[in-house]
N, C-alpha and C positions, 0 to 999 in steps of 0.2 A: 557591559555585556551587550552584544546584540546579535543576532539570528537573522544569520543570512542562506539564500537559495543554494543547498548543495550541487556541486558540478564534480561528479566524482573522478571525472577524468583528470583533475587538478586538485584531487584533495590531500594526498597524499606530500605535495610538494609543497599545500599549501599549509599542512600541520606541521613540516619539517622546517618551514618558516616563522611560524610563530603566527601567521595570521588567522588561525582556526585552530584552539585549540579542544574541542569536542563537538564531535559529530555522529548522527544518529542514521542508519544504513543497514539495508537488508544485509545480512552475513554475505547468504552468496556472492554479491554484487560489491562488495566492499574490497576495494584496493588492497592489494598485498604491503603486508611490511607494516603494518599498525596494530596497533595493539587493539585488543577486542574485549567487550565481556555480551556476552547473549542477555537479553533483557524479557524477551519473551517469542513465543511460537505461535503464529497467528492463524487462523483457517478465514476463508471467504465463504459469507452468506450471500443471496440475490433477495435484492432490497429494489422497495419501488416505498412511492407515494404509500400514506395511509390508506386511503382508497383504492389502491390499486387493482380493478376488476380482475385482476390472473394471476393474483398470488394473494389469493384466498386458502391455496394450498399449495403445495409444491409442484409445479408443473411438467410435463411432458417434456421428454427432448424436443420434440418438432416444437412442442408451445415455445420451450426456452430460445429454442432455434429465432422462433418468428416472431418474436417478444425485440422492441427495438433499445440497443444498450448504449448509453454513454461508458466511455471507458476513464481511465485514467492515462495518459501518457505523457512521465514528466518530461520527456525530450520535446516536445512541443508537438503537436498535431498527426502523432502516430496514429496506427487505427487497428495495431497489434499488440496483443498482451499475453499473459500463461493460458487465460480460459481459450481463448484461439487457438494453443498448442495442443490444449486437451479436448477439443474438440476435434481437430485436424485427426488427434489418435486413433479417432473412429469413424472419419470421412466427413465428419459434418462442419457447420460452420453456421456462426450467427449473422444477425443484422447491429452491426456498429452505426447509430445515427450520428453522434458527438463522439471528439476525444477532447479533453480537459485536460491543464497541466496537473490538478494537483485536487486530492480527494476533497478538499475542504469547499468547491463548485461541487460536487457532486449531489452532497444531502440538498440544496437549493433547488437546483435541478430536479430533482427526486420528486419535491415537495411539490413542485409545479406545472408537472408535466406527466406524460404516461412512459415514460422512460423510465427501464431499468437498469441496474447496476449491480454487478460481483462487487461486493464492500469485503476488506474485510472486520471481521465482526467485532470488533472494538469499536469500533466508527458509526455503530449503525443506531444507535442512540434512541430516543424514543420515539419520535414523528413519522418514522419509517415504518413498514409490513417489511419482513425479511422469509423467508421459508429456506431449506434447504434446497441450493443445485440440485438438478435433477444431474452430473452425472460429478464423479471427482475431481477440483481445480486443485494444484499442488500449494498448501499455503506457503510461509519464509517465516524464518527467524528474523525478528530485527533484532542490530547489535548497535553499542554502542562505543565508538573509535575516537582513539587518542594516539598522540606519537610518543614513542620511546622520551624525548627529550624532558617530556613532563609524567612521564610513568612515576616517580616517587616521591615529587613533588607534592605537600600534605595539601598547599590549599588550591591542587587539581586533584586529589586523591577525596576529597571531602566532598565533592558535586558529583564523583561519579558515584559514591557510594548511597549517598541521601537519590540520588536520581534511578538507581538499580535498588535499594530499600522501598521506594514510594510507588516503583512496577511494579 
């Protein structure tokens, strides 16, 4: 078994090969033609450092505004994400200081810096302050993807299910 970096633009050809056979992927964003089962519905918190001076409660739009974010952007060095969309709905926009490929920089970061982060809440673990957004970011499902080829397959039918039991 080994866990490797999804590239969703090739996943689909790449579980039709045999070389991936389970993969874990926001529904929306998941490739057509795979088999899916939902695993769960996520919402995002804003998470800083435990000390974090300005989310001692849940802040202002203009605070949220002028409060500086690392993002996440698995494509490498993006500096757009959904809270950018939801912000854009009502003319505003924040200060993105970092993008990082992949959430697991993010709580380190967090921890060391006065940077803050839309996590979502599953992720935000204990060492963090998290409060509610001040305004609503759209959460996702994540699913989890397999190809037809091994759909009835028992010993791929026994990892998705112990894997969707243990969500």
């Amino acid at each position: 078994m080994a866990a490797v970096e999804l590239n969703p633009t090739r996943l689909a050809r790449q579980m039709g090969q045999g070389d991936i056979d389970l993969a874990f992927h926001t529904t929306d964003g998941a490739p057509p033609g795979l088999r899916r089962r939902t695993l769960f519905t996520e919402c995002y918190v804003l998470a800083g450092g435990a000390g974090h001076p300005h989310l001692r409660r849940r802040p202002t739009m203009a605070r949220f505004c002028a409060l500086e974010h690392v993002i996440v952007s698995p494509d490498g060095g993006g500096f757009h994400a959904v809270t950018a969309d939801a912000l854009a709905g009502v003319g505003l926009a924040r200060r993105v200081a970092l993008s990082v490929p992949h959430f697991l920089f993010v709580r380190a970061v967090l921890g060391t810096t006065d940077l803050v982060a839309m996590l979502p809440d599953r992720l935000r673990g204990s060492t963090l302050r998290t409060v509610a957004p001040p305004l609503e970011v759209p959460g996702y499902e994540m699913s989890m993807l397999w190809h037809e080829r091994v759909h009835r397959d028992p010993a791929h039918r026994w990892p998705r299910e112990a894997i969707a039991a243990a969500v």
